[in-house]
N, C-alpha and C positions, 0 to 999 in steps of 0.2 A: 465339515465344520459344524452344521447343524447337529448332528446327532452330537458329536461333542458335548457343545452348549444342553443338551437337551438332557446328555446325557449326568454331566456335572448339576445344572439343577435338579435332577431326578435326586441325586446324591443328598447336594442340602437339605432337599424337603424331607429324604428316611432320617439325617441327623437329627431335623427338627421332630420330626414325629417321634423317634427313641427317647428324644429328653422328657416329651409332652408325656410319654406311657414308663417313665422312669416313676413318678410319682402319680399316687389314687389319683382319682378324679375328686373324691368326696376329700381327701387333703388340701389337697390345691383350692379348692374350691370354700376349704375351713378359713383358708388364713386371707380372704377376699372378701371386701366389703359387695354388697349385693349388684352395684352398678361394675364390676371390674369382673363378677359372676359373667354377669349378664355379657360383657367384651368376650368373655374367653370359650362361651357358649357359641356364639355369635361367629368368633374366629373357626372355632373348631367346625359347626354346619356349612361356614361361606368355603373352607378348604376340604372337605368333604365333597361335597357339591359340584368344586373347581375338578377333583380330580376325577368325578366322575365326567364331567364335560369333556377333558383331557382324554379317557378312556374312551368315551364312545368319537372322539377325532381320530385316535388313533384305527377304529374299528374302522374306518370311512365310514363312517354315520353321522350325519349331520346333526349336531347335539342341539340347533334351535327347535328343533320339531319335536322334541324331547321337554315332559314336566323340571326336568334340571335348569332349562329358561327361567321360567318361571320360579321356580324355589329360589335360585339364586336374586333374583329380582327382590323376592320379598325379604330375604336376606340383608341384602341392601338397604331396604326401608327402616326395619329395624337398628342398622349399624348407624342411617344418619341419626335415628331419635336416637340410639343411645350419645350419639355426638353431641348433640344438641342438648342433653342435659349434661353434660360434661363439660359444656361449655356455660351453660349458665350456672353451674356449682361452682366454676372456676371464676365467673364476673367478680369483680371487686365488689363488698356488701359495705355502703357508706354508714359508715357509726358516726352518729348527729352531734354525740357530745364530744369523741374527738375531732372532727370536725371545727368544729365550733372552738375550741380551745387552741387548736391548732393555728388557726386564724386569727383569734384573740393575741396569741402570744407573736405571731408574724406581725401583725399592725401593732398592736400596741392598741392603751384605750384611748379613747377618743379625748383631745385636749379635756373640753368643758366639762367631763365628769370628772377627769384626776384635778383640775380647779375645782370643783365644787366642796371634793371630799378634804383640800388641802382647806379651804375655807369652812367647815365644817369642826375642823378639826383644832382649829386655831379657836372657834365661838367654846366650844366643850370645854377649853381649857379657864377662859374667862369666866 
């Protein structure tokens, strides 16, 4: 049953990788803004990496005692900053004068200025 399971995602990960090497690098890479670059650079070293871990478990070699630890590690650090600006590009940016107008027209204006202007308005005419 193991080998199975092992064997079936063996399977998806060649599917994924044939679409990945279906299209250039320098293509893919055209039609990406710099921070989505930077995701797919990132995905592609952290799965690299993964499957050399993979490889040397399969070897019985204990892949912690191996620089793949660590690369992967720093790998990591990287993917949370990229997360982490993609989370604040993603924050709501408050625009002051929508805001403000938005609010105006929810309340309504305040009585004593719509009386002032109606009184105002009525002197002008006199």
């Amino acid at each position: 049953e193991f080998l199975l399971a092992l064997e079936s995602s063996l399977g998806a990960v060649d599917d994924m990788l044939k679409t990945m090497m279906s299209v250039s690098r320098n293509e893919l890479l055209q039609k990406l803004d710099p921070l989505e670059q930077a995701k797919v650079d990132l995905v592609s070293a952290y799965t690299l990496n993964s499957m050399i871990w993979v490889y040397l478990a399969t070897q019985e070699v204990n892949p912690k005692e191996y620089p793949v630890k660590q690369e992967l590690e720093r790998i990591r650090v990287y993917m949370n900053r990229v997360e982490e600006i993609t989370d604040k590009k993603k924050a709501a940016k408050v625009d002051r004068g929508a805001a403000s107008r938005c609010i105006k027209n929810a309340l309504g204006e305040p009585k004593l200025k719509t009386e002032l202007k109606i009184a105002d308005r009525g002197k002008s005419k006199n």
